[in-house]
C-alpha positions in Angstrom: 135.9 72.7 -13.1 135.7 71.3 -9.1 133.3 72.5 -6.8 135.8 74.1 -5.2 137.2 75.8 -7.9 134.2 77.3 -8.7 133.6 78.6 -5.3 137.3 79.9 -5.4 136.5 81.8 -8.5 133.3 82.9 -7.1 135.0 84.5 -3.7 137.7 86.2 -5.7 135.0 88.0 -7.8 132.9 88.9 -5.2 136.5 90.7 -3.6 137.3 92.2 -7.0 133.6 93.5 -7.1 133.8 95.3 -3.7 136.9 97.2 -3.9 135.6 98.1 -7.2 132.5 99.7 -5.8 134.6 101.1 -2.8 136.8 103.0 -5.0 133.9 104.3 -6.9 132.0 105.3 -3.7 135.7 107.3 -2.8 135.5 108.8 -5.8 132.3 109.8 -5.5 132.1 111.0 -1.8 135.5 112.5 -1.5 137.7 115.1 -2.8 139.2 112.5 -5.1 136.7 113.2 -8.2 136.8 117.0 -7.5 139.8 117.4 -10.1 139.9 120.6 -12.3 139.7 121.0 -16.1 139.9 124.4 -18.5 141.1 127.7 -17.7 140.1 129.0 -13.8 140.1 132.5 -11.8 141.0 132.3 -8.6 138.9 134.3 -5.6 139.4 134.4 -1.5 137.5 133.7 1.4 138.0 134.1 5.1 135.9 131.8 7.2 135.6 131.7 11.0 135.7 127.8 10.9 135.7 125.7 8.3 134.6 122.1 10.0 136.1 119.0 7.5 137.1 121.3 4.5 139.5 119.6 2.3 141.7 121.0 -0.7 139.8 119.9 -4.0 136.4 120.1 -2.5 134.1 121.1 -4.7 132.8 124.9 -5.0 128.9 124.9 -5.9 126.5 127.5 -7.2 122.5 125.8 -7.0 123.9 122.7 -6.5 126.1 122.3 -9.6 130.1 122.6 -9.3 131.7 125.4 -10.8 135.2 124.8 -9.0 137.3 123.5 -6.3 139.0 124.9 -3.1 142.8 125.3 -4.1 143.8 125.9 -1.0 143.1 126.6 3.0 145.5 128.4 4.6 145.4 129.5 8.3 145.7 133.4 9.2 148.6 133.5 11.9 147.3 137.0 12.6 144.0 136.0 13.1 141.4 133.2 14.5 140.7 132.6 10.2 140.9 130.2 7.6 142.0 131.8 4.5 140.1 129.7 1.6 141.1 129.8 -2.1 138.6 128.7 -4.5 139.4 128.0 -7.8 136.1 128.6 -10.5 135.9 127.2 -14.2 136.5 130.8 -16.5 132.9 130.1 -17.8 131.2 131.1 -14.7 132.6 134.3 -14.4 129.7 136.7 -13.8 129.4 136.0 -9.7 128.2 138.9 -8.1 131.1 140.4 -5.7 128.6 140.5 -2.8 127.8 137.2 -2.7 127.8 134.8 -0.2 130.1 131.9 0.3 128.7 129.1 2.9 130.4 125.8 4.0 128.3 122.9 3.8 127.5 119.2 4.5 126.7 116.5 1.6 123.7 114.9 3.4 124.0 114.1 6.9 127.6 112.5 7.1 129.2 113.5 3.5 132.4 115.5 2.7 132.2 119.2 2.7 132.2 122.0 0.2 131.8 125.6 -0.3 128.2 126.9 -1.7 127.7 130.5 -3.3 124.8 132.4 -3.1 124.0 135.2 -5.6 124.4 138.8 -4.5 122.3 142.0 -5.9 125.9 143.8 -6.7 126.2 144.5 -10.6 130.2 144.5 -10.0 131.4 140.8 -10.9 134.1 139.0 -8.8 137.8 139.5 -10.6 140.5 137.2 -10.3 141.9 137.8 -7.1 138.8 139.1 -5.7 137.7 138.3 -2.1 133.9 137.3 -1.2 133.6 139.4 2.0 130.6 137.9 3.0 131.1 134.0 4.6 129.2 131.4 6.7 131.3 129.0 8.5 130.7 125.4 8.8 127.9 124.3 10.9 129.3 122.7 13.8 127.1 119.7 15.7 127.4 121.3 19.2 125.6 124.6 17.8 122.7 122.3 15.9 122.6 120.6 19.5 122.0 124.0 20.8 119.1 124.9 18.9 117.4 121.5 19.4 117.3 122.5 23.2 116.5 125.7 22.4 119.2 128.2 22.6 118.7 129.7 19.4 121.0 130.1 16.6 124.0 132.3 16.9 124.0 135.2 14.0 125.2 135.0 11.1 128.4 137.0 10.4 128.2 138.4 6.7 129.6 141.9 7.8 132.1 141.3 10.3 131.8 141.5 14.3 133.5 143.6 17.1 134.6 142.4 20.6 133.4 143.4 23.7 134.2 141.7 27.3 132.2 141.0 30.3 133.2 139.5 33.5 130.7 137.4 35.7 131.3 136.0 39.0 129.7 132.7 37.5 129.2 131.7 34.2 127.7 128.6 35.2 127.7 126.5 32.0 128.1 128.9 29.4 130.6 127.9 26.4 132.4 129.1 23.8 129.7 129.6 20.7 127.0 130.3 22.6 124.1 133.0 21.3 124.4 136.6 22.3 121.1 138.1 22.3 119.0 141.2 22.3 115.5 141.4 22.3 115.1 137.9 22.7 117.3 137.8 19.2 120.9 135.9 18.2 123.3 139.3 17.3 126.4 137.2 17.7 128.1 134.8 19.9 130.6 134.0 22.8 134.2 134.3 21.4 135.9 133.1 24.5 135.7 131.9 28.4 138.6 132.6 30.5 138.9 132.7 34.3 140.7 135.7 35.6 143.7 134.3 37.9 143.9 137.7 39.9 140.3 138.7 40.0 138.5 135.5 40.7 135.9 135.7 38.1 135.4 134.8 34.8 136.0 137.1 31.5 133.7 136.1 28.6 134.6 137.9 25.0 131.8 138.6 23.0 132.0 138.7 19.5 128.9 141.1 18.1 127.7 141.3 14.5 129.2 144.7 13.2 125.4 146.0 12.1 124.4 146.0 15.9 127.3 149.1 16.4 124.9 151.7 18.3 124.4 149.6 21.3 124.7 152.0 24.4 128.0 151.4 26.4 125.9 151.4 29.6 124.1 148.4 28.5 124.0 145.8 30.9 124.6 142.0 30.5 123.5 139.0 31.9 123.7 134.6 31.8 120.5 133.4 31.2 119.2 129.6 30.5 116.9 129.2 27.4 113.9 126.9 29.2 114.5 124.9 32.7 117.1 122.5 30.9 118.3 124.4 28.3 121.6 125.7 27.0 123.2 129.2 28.5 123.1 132.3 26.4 124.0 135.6 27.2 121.4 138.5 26.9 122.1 142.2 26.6 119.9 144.6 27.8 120.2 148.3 26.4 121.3 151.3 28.2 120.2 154.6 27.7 124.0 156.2 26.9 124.0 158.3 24.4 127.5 156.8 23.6 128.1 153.3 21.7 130.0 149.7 22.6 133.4 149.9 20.7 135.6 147.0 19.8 137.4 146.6 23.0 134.8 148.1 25.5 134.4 146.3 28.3 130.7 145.8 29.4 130.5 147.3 33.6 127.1 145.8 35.0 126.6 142.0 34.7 124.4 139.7 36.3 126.0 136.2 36.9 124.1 133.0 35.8 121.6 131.7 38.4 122.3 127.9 39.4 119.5 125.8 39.6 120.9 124.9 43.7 120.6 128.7 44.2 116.6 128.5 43.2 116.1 125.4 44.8 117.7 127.0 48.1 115.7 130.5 48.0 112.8 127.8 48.1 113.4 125.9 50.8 114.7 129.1 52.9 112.1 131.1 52.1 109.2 129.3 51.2 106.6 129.3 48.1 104.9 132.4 47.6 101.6 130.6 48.7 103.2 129.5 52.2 103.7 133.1 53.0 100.5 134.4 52.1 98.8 131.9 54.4 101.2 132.5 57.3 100.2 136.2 57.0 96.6 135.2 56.7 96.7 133.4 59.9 95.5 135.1 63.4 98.1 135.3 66.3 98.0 132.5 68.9 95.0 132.8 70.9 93.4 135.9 69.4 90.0 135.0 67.4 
């Protein structure tokens, strides 16, 4: 066999080789191995957003796979993904309060759906719905707590809207924490600007176990350190009534813009500058 034969042979193997190992990372790393085998029961779950689910991604319990997802299905009542998961008959004993959370395989992998074990003695039937969800992890929100805006909270119980309206929001988004006590109780639904009032309304979206917060409460943009992201705080009334799904929150306090502190400065001068001016004698009194 020529020299150039052999290297001909040699190329083409080389080829062969790599689109053998590329279909076997596919398999691997997408939903293309997460077939089904044996008998299955089929249970729902709603999730806020779901990130890079795919159909056929694998459902997990402590790491090992005990399904697929059949199905995602968007609610066109609601802002939900309605998820089907489809789980091998032997595992059949999952607690009906248990929590079903999206994640990520490593850092850049596919995505699937993870249970976690409730404390219920009532097992999930075919059919059932797992009430309690976390939805994917989105980039923007693990940006956020990297530059310390906190976490938003989880929802595991469901949340109720409230609205707010600022005459700035500065840079507040969509996702951001809402916070009491310095803690995440839900996050900002939505941002809109109000075409016939002039100011911005900002939907709230409040974990349902925080439902006895006073309806005179008052709420305000705030900037988690100098840099940081924008959150919004609430700070509780005294009312002896409660925020209801729907309420609209009455005192606000807009978001402070870093030109506005810089201009109080200059105008007015450091706190310093103003106790030496008043330290200082008149002009030619001793």
């Amino acid at each position: 066999m020529s020299q150039r034969n052999s290297y001909a042979v040699g190329t083409g193997l080389f080829i062969v080789l790599g689109f053998a190992a590329l279909a076997y990372l596919a398999t691997q790393t997408t939903s293309v191995a997460n077939t089904h085998q044996g008998a299955s029961y089929s249970v729902q779950a709603r999730f806020a957003n779901i990130g890079q689910l795919k159909e056929r991604a694998p459902v997990k319990i402590a790491g090992v796979r005990v399904g697929q997802v059949s199905s995602i299905v968007l609610d066109p009542k609601q802002e939900v993904a309605d998820v089907t998961l489809s789980i091998d008959q032997d595992y059949s004993h999952i607690p009906d309060d248990s929590i079903a959370t999206i994640f990520t395989s490593g850092l850049l992998g596919d995505q699937y759906v993870g249970i976690q074990y409730g404390s219920s003695k009532k097992d999930l039937a075919d059919g059932g719905t797992l009430a309690r969800t976390k939805p994917a992890q989105q980039l923007e929100e693990m940006l956020g707590k990297f530059f310390g805006a906190g976490g938003v909270a989880d929802n595991l119980g469901g949340s109720y809207t409230v609205k707010a309206r600022f005459s700035n929001v500065g840079a507040l988004s969509v996702g951001a924490p809402v916070k009491m006590a310095g803690v995440a109780i839900g996050s900002v639904a939505a941002v809109h600007a109000d075409p016939v009032k002039l100011d911005a309304e900002v939907e709230l979206s409040i974990d349902k176990k925080y439902d006895q917060i006073p309806d005179d409460s008052a709420a305000a943009v705030f900037t988690s350190g100098l840099i940081g992201t924008q959150y919004v705080a609430i700070q509780p009334g005294g009312s002896p009534e409660f925020l209801k799904n729907g309420d609209e929150m009455v005192l606000t306090q807009s978001a402070m813009q870093l030109e506005d502190l810089i201009g109080k400065f200059l105008v007015n001068g450091s706190p310093s500058e103003k106790k030496d001016a008043a330290n200082e004698s008149p002009a030619g009194k001793p």
